[in-house]
C-alpha positions in Angstrom: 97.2 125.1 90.3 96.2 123.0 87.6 98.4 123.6 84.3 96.9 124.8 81.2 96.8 122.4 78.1 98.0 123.6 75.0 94.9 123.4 73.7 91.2 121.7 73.4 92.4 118.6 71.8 95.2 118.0 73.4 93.2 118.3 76.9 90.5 115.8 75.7 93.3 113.5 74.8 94.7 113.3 78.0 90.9 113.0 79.2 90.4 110.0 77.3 93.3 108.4 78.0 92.5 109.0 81.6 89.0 107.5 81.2 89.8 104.7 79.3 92.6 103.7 81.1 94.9 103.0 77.9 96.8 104.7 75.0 94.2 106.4 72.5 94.3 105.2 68.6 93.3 107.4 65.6 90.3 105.0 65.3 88.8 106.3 69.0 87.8 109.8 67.3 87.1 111.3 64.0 86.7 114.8 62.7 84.8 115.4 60.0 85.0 119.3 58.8 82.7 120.9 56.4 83.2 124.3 55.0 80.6 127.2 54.2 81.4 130.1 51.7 85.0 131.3 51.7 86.1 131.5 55.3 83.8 129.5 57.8 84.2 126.0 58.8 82.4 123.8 61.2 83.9 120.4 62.3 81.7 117.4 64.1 84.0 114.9 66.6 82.4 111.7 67.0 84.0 109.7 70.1 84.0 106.1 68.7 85.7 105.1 72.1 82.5 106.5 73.8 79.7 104.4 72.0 79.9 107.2 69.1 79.0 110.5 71.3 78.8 113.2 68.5 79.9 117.1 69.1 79.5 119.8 66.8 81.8 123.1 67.2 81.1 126.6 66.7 81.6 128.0 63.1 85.5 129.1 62.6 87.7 130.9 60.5 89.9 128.1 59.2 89.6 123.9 59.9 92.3 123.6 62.4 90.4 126.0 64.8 87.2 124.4 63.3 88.7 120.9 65.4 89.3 122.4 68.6 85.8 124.0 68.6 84.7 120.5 68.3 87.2 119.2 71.3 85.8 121.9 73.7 82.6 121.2 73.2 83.0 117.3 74.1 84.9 118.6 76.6 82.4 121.5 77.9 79.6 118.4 77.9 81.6 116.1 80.2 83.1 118.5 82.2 82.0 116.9 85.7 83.8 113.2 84.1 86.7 115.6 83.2 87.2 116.9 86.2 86.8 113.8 87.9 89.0 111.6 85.7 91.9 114.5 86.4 91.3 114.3 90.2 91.1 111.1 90.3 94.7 110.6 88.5 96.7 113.5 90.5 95.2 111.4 93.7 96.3 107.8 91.9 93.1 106.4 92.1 92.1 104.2 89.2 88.9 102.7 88.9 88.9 98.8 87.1 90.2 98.5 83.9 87.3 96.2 83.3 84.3 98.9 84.5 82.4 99.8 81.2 81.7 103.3 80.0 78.2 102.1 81.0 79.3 101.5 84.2 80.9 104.4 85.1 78.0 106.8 83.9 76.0 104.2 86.1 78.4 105.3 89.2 78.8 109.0 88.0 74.9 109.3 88.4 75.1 107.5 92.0 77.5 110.5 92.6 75.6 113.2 91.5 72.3 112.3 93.4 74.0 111.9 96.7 75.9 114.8 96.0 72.1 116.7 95.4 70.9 115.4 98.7 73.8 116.9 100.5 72.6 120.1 99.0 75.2 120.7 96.6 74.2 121.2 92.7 76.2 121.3 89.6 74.2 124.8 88.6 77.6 126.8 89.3 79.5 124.5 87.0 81.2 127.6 84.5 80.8 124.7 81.6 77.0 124.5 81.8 75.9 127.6 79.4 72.6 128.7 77.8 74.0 127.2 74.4 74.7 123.8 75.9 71.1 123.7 77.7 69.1 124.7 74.5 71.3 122.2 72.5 70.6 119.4 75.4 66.7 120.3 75.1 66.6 119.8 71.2 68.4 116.8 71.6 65.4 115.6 74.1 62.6 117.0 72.0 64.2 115.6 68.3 65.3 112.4 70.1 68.3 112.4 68.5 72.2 113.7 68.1 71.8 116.9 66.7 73.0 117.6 63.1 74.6 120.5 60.9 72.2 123.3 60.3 69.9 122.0 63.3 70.7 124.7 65.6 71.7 128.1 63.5 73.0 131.6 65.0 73.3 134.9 62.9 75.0 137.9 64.8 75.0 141.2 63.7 77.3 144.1 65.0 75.4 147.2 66.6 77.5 149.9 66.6 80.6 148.8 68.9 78.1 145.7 70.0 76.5 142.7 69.4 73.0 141.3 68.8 72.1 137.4 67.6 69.8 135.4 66.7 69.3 131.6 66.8 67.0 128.9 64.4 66.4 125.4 66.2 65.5 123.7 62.6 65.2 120.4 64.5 62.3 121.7 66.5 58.6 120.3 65.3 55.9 122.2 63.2 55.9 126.4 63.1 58.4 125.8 66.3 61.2 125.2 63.4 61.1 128.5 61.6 61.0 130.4 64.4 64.3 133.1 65.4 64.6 134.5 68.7 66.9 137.1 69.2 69.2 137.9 71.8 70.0 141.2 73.7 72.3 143.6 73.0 75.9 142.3 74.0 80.0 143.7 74.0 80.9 140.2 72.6 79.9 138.2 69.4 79.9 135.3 71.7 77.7 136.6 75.1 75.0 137.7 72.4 74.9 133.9 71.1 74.5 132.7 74.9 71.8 135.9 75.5 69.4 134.5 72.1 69.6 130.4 73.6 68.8 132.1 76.9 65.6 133.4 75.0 65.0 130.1 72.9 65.0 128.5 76.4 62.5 130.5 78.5 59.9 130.4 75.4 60.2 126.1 74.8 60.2 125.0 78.5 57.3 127.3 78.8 55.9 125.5 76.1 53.5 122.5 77.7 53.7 120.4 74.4 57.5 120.8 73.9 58.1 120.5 77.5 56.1 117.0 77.3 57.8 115.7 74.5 61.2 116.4 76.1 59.8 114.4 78.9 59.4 111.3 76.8 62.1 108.8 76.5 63.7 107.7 73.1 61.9 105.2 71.7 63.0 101.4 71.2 63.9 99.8 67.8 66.4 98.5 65.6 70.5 99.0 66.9 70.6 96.1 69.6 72.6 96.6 72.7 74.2 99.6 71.5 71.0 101.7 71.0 69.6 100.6 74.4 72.9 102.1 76.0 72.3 105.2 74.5 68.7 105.1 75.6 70.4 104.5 79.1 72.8 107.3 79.4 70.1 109.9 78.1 68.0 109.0 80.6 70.9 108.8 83.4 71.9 112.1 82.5 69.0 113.7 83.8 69.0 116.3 86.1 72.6 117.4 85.4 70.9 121.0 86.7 70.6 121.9 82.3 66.8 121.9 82.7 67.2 118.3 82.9 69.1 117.4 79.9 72.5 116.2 78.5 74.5 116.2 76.7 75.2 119.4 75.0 76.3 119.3 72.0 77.0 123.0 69.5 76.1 123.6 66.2 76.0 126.6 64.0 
């Protein structure tokens, strides 16, 4: 049995240093934490040592926790590369120091579709939630990382349960002030994954969101860097998230 890390961070540190083959510095990832009102903090990790992957955690009651929320979600959207990268260290096989992150989401991809024509699927993976799909689709349909205040949930307590709501502010046109709610849930946190289940059903149904998700990022300015990027969203198709990744949270 697999032990337990102490906690989120700690986990994706070992992660990275597993993936990157080497010792990981303070410049690899940053947190930046932002506080609302009294008592509610949201904190956004950006992964320097992964060409600048950005993930926002859930809202929290005080910074520290704020930076774990953060660390799960980066490690909730690489789950499968987690999983891998610890397998493949308890079995002592390394891959070449030299193979790019590139490169590996290149053979991670090669993986995956021989792994869907065997019939498996990556549907069943616990990590793959409605909050991470609806976050994956905006991401698609804005064409870009998502921001604070992009994606907002509001819960209210019903009785002894729970009901939310969700905003996608980064959708286009009327699409942005709409709020869908959820149903009625025992936990603050299964009412947040019942309103993105909602959000979902009503924007894939959509035709026009649903082709604009379709399209690929365009070209421009950012040079070898921003063509990478372009890549890996379009590599990470098909990771069984309505077609999308990755996830990233914000509240």
């Amino acid at each position: 049995m697999a032990l337990v890390p102490a906690d989120p961070k700690s986990e994706l540190n070992q992660f990275l240093q597993k993936f990157l083959k080497r010792p990981i510095t303070k410049s690899d990832l940053e947190f930046t934490t932002s506080k609302y009102g009294h008592f509610k903090f949201q904190s956004v990790l950006k992964l320097h040592c992964l060409d600048g992957m950005e993930y926002a955690g859930d809202v929290c009651a005080d910074p520290k926790a704020a930076e774990k929320a953060a660390a799960q979600q980066a490690l909730l959207a690489n789950a499968d590369v987690v999983a891998e990268a610890m397998l493949n260290s308890q079995e002592k096989k390394r891959k070449p120091a030299q193979m790019s992150f590139e490169e590996r989401m290149i053979e991670r991809e090669a993986k995956k579709a021989k792994a869907l024509e065997d019939g498996t699927s990556l549907e069943n993976n616990p990590a793959i939630t409605p909050k991470t799909q609806l976050n994956s689709l905006c991401m698609r349909i804005a064409k870009r990382y998502l921001q604070k205040g992009d994606t907002t949930y509001e819960c209210q307590k019903v009785g002894m349960q729970y009901q939310a709501t969700v905003v996608l502010a980064c959708l286009p046109g009327d699409w942005a002030q709409k709020a869908w709610a959820g149903h009625i849930c025992s936990t603050k946190q299964k009412a947040e994954q019942s309103c993105a289940e909602e959000a979902l059903k009503d924007i894939t149904a959509d035709p026009e969101l649903a082709a604009e998700a379709a399209k690929p990022k365009g070209g421009g300015k950012g040079g070898h860097k921003g063509k990478m990027k372009g890549k890996m969203m379009a590599m990470m198709k098909g990771m069984g998230w309505g077609g999308a990744w990755p996830p990233m949270m914000a509240s």
